[in-house]
Phi, psi and omega in degrees: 000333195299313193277320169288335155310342193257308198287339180242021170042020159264133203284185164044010165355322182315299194307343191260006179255155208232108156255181193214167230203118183268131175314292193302333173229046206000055159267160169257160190214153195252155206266090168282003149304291156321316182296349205251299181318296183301243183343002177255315177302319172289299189285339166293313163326312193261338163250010149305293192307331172305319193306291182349285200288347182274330207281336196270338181275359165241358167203117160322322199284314172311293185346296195292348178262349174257337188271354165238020174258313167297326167101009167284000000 
C-alpha cells in the first residue's frame, strides 16, 4: 500500500480499501477495484464542490444557499 500511496499521491488510500481474506492462502487482500471506485467517486464529489463554489461567487441566491446547508 505504501508504493501505492507514493506513486499515486493518494494519501489514507487505506480507508478505501475493502478487504477480503483469500481462501486459498487465508490472507487478506485488498478489493483495488473498490478502492479506485471509491476514490474516482470521492473526486467527482470534490470537483461538484468547486462548481459549487465558482456558481456562489456569481449568484447571491446560491451563496445563501450553501451557506445554510453548511450551517454559516
Amino acid at each position: 500500500m505504501d508504493v501505492i500511496d507514493a506513486c499515486t499521491n493518494i494519501k489514507d488510500i487505506r480507508k478505501h480499501l475493502e478487504f477480503v481474506t483469500n481462501e486459498e492462502s487465508s490472507e487478506e487482500e485488498a478489493d483495488m477495484c473498490y478502492a479506485l471506485d471509491q476514490i474516482q467517486r470521492n473526486a467527482e464529489k470534490k470537483g461538484k464542490r468547486r462548481e459549487d463554489l465558482l456558481q456562489a461567487t456569481a449568484d447571491a441566491g446560491f451563496r445563501q444557499k450553501l451557506l445554510a446547508e453548511y450551517e454559516i
